[in-house]
VMD Tcl script that draws the C-alpha trace (Angstrom):
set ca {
  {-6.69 97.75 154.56}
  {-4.03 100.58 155.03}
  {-1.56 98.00 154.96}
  {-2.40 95.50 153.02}
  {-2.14 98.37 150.40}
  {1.21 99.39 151.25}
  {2.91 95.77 151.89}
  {1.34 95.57 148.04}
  {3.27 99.23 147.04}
  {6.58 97.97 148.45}
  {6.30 94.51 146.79}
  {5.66 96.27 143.34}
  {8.54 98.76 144.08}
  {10.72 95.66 145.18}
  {10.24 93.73 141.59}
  {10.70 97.26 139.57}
  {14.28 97.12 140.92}
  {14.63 93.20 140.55}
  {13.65 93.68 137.00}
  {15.97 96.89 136.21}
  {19.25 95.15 138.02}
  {18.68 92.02 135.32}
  {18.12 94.12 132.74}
  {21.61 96.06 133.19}
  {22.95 93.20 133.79}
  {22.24 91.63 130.95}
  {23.03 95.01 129.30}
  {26.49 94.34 130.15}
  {27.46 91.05 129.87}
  {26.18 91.66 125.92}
  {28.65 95.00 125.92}
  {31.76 92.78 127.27}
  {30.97 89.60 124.37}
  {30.67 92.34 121.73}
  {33.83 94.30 122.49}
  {35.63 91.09 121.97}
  {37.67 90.85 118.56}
  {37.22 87.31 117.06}
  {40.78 86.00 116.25}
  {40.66 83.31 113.48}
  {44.08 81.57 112.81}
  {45.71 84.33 115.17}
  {48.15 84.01 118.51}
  {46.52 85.13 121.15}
  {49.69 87.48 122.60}
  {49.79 89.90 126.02}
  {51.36 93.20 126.28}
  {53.77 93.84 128.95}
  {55.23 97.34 129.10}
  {57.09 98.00 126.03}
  {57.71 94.25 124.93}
  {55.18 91.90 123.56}
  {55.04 88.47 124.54}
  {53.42 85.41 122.58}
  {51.61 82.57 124.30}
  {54.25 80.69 122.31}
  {57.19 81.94 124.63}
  {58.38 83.90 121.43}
  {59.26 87.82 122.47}
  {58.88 90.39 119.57}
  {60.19 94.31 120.52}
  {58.31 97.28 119.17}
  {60.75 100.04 117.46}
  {60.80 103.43 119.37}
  {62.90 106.21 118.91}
  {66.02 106.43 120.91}
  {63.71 110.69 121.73}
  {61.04 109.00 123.58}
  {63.37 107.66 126.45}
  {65.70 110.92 126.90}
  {64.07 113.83 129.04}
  {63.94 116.53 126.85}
  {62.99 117.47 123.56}
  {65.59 120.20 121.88}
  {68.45 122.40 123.40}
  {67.57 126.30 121.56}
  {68.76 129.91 122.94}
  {71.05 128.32 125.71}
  {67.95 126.83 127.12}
  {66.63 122.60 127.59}
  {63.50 122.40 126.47}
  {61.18 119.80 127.70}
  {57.52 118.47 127.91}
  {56.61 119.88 124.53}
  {57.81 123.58 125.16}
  {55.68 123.37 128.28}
  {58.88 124.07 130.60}
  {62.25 125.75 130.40}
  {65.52 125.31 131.90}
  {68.63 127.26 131.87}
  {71.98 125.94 133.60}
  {74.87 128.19 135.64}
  {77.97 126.44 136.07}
  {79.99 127.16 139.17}
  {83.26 127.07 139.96}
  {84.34 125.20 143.33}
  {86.34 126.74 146.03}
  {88.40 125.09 148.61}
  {86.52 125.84 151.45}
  {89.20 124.07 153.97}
  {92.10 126.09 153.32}
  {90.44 129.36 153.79}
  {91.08 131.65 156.70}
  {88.94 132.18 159.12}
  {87.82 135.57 158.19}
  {87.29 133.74 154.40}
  {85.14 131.53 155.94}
  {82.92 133.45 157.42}
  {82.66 136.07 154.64}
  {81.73 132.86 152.20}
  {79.00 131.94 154.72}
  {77.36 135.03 154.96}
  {77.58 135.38 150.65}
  {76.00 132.12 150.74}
  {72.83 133.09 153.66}
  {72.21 136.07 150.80}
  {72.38 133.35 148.38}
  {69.47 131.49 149.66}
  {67.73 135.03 150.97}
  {67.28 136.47 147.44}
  {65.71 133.50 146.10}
  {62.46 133.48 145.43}
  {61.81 130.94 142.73}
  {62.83 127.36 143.01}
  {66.44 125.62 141.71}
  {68.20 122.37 141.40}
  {71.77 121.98 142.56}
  {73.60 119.55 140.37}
  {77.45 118.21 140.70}
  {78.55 116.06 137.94}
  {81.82 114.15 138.60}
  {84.10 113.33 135.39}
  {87.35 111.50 134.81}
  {89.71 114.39 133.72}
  {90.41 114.16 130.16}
  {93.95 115.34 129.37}
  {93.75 114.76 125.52}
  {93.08 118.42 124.46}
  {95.38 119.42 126.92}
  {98.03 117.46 125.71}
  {97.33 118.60 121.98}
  {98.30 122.14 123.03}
  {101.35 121.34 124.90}
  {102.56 119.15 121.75}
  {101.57 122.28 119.23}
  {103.43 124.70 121.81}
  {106.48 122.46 121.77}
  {106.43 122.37 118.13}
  {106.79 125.70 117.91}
  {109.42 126.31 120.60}
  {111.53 123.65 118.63}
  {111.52 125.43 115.24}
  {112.26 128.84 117.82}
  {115.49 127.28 118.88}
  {116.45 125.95 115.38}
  {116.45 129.47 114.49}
  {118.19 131.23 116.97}
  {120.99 128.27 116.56}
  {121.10 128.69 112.81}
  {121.40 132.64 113.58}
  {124.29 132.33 116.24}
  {126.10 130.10 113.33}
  {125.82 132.69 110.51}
  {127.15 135.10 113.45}
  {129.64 132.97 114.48}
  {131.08 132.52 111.02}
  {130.57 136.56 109.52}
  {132.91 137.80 111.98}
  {130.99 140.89 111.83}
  {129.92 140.75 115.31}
  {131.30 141.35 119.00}
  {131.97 139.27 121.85}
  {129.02 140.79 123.63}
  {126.22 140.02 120.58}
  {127.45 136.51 120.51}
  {127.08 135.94 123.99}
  {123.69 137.81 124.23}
  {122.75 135.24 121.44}
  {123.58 132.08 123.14}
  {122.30 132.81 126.44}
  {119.03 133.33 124.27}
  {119.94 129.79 123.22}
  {120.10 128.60 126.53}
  {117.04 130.19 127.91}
  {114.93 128.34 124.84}
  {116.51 125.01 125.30}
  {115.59 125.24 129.30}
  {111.80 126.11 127.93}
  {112.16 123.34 125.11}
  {113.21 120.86 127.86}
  {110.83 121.76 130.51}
  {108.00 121.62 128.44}
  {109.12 117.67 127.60}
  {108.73 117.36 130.92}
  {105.27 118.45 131.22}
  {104.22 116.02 128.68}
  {105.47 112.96 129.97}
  {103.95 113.97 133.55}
  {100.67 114.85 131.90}
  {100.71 111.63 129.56}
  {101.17 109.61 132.63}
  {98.82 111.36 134.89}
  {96.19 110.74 131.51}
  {96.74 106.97 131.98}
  {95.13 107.08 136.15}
  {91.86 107.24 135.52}
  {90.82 107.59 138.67}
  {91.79 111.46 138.90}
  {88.12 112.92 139.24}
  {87.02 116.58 139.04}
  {83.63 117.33 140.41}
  {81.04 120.30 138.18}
  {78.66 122.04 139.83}
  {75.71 123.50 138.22}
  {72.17 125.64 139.06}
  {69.54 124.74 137.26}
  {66.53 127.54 136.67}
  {63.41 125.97 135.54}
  {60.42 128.64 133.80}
  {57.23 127.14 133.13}
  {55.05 128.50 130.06}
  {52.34 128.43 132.59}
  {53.99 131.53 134.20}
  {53.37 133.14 130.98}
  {49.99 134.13 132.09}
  {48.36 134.33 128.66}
  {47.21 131.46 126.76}
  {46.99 132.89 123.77}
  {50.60 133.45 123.30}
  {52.23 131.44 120.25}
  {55.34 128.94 121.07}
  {58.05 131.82 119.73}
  {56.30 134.55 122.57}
  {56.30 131.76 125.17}
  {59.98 131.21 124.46}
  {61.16 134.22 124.09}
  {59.47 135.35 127.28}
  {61.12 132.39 128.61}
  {64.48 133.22 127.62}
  {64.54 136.83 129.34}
  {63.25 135.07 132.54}
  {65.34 132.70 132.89}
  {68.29 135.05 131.74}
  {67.38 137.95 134.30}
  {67.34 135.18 136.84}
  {70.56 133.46 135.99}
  {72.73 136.54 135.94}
  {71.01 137.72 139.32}
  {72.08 134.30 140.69}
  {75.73 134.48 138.92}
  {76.17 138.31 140.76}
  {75.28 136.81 144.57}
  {77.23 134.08 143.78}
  {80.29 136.23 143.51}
  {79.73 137.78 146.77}
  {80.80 133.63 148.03}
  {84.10 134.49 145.87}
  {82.43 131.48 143.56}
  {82.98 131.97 139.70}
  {79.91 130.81 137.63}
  {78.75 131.84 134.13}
  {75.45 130.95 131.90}
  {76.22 128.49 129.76}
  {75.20 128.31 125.98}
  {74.10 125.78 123.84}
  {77.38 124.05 123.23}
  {78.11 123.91 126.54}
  {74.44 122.48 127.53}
  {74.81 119.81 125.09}
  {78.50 118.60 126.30}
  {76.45 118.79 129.89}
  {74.11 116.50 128.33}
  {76.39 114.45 126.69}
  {78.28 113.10 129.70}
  {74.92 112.95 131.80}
  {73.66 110.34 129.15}
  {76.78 108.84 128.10}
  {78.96 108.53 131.60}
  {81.54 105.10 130.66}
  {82.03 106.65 126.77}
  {82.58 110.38 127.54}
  {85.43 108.95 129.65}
  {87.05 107.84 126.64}
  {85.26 109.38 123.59}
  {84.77 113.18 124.74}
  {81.86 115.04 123.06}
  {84.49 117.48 120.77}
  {85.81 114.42 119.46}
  {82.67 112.54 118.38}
  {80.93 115.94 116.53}
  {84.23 115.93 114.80}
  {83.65 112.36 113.67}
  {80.27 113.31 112.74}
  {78.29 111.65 115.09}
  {75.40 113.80 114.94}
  {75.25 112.90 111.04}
  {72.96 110.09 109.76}
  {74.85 109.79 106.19}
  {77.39 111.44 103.96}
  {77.87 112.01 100.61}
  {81.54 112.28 98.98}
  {81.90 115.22 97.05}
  {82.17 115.06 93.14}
  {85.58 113.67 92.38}
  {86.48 116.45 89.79}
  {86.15 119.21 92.41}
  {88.06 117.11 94.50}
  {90.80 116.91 92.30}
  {90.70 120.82 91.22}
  {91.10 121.65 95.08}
  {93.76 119.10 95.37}
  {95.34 120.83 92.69}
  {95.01 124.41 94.33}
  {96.35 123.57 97.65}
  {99.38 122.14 95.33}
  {99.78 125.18 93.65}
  {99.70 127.28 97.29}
  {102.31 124.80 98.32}
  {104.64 125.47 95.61}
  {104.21 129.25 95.10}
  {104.85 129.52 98.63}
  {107.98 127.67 98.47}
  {108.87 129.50 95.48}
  {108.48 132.81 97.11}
  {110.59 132.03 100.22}
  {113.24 130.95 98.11}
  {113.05 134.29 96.28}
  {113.19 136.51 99.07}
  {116.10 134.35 100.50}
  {117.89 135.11 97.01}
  {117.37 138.55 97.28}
  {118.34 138.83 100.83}
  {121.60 136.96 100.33}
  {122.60 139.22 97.09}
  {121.83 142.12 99.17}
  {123.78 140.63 102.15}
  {126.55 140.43 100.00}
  {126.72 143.87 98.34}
  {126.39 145.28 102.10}
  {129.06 142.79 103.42}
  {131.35 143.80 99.89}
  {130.78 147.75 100.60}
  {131.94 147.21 104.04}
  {135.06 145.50 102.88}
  {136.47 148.50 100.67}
  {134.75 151.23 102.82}
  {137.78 152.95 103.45}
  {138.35 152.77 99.68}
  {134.96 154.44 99.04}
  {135.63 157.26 101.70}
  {138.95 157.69 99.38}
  {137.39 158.39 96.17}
  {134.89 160.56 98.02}
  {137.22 162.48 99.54}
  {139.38 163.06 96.06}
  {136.12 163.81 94.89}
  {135.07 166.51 97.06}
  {138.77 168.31 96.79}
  {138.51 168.18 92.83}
  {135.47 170.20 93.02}
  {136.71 172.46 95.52}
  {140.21 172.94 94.05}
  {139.36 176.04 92.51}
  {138.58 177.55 95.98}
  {141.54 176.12 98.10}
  {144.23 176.22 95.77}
  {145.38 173.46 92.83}
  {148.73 173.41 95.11}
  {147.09 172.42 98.52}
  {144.51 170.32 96.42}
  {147.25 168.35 94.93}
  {148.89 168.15 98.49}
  {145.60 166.57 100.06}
  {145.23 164.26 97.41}
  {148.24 162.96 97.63}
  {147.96 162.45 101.41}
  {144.83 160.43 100.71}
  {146.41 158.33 98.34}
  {149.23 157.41 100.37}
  {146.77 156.58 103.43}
  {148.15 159.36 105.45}
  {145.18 161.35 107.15}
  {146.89 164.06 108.73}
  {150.26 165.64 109.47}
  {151.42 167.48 112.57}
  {152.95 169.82 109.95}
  {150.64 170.60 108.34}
  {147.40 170.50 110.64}
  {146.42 174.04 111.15}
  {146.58 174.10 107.63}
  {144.14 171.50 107.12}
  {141.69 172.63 109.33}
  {141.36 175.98 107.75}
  {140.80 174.05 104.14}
  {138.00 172.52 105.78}
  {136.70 175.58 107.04}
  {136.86 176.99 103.48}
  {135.24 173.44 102.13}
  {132.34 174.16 103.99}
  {132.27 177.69 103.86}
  {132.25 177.00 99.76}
  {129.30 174.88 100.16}
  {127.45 176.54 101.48}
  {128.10 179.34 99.29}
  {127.48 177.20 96.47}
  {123.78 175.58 98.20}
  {122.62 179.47 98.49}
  {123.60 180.46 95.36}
}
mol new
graphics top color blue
foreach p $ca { graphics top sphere $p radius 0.5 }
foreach p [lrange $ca 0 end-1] q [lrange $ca 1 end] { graphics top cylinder $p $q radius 0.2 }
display resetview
């Protein structure tokens, strides 16, 4: 009887479970018809990845922003932020040494700066080395701009050793002084041509490379420890981190005799530039496409009135300057020439001066001897060997009678 009852118990049991497995089954199989859209008139399409494909063979692209593929969101306070402020990075840029043609005792001390190096860190980094074709362009800019002005330099000085040449108010030693000048600024003028043309054709190998290195920090607003921080806290926080760790990085660093600095925002967006844009920052540096406003979507002229009125100002600059430096040459050549016509009768003014000064002293030396010198400076003579003592002692009294004359 005992088991006749409990064949019966596990029998029940058995077709409890039976029934509950078809019931959930049928449970689901309802679910999976009801989740089903009904397409009337539609293409039934699949979705691979980004692109959607018909069953027609027709591909159709969805529009995404050019932000969703690039690796971080915003470059702010010389830092890359990514994930959605969630993490922080801040970039050192190093300077490579020639580790090769060190000495020995160079060597070594660079090793040992570089064990401290990797002893004080405690956090983690990436090491990065970007390699760029060198661009000569701004380089060759400067040199032009410098050549400019060592050109208009030596048209000067040659205009200057002309107007010497032809006064004939100057000695053999000024002239020469002048055109060795010359010389030493056409040697300059020539020598920098020279650097050009090297540089131009050293611009046209493109395969001269020069390698970056750069330490990146990362700070994570995890580290924060406090949740209920605001994005401004958490990124300010961030910034002293990272900063603090940076220069601590940039000061070991020296002891490898390796030059490195924290670069700023600029700099971290040039960095980016060239990581995302390899074949056109070869050819189209970063400086030259913010200057073609790149980073603009569209621009408006200005009004065509205020165009004209600054137009019409820079005019007006133009020709008051040009008016002004024509002036001040006027004045300076009317000057020039009184200076160059008192120097021509200068012995005529010392003349009447001197008549002068025995007229008013006449009355003191004598009208005999003051008739006497007068006529001696009128007739060119200076002095006599006659009459020299004699002279003297009218000078003595001259003086004597002016300062007589100043006290009184």
């Amino acid at each position: 009887m005992d088991t006749i009852s409990l064949l019966m118990i596990t029998a029940v049991v058995l077709v409890t479970i039976i029934v509950i497995l078809l019931f959930v089954l049928f449970k689901m199989s309802n679910d999976e018809k009801a989740s089903k859209p009904v397409k009337k008139g539609k293409q039934e399409s699949i979705n691979i990845g980004k692109e959607e494909v018909s069953k027609t063979g027709k591909q159709s692209y969805n529009k995404q922003s050019i932000f969703d593929f690039m690796e971080f969101d915003r470059i702010e306070d010389n830092m890359i932020v990514q994930k959605d402020d969630k993490r922080y990075l801040m970039v050192v840029e190093c300077q490579g040494i020639n580790y090769d043609l060190m000495s020995g005792v160079e060597k070594t001390a660079v090793e040992e700066g570089f064990a401290q190096f990797l002893n004080a860190l405690r956090y983690p980094i990436q090491i990065y080395t970007q390699t760029r074709t060198i661009n000569l362009e701004n380089s060759l800019q400067t040199y032009t701009k410098r050549l400019d002005d060592i050109r208009i330099e030596l048209e000067k000085k040659e205009s200057k050793y002309k107007h010497m040449q032809n006064s004939g108010h100057y000695t053999e030693e000024e002239l020469e002084k002048q055109n060795l000048e010359i010389l030493r600024e056409k040697n300059l003028y020539e020598y920098g041509k020279d650097i050009i043309y090297y540089t131009e054709k050293m611009s046209l190998n493109k395969s001269v490379l020069r390698k970056q290195y750069y330490i990146i920090i990362p700070y994570y607003s995890a580290e924060a420890g406090n949740e209920f921080l605001d994005k401004e806290e958490v990124k300010n926080i961030a910034f002293s981190e990272l900063y603090t760790k940076a220069q601590s990085l940039a000061r070991v660093l020296a002891g490898c005799s390796i030059t490195s600095k924290v670069m700023d925002s600029y700099d971290l967006v040039d960095f980016l530039y060239a990581a995302y844009n390899r074949d056109e920052a070869e050819t189209y540096g970063f400086d030259r496409a913010l200057r073609a406003g790149y980073d603009e979507l569209y621009v408006t002229a200005p009004d065509i009135l205020e165009k004209r009125m600054e137009e019409l100002d820079k005019e007006i600059e133009k020709k008051a300057y040009e008016l002004a430096k024509q002036m001040i040459n006027d004045a300076r050549s009317e000057q020039r020439r009184k200076v160059e016509n008192k120097e021509s009768d200068l012995e005529s003014f010392i003349n009447k001066m001197t008549i002068s000064i025995i007229e008013e002293n006449s009355q003191y030396i004598g009208k005999e001897v003051a008739e006497k010198a007068k006529d001696k400076v009128e007739s060119g003579s200076k002095k006599t060997k006659e009459e020299g003592g004699d002279t003297d002692v009218s000078t003595k009294e001259i003086k004597a009678t002016r300062k007589y004359t100043k006290h009184k």
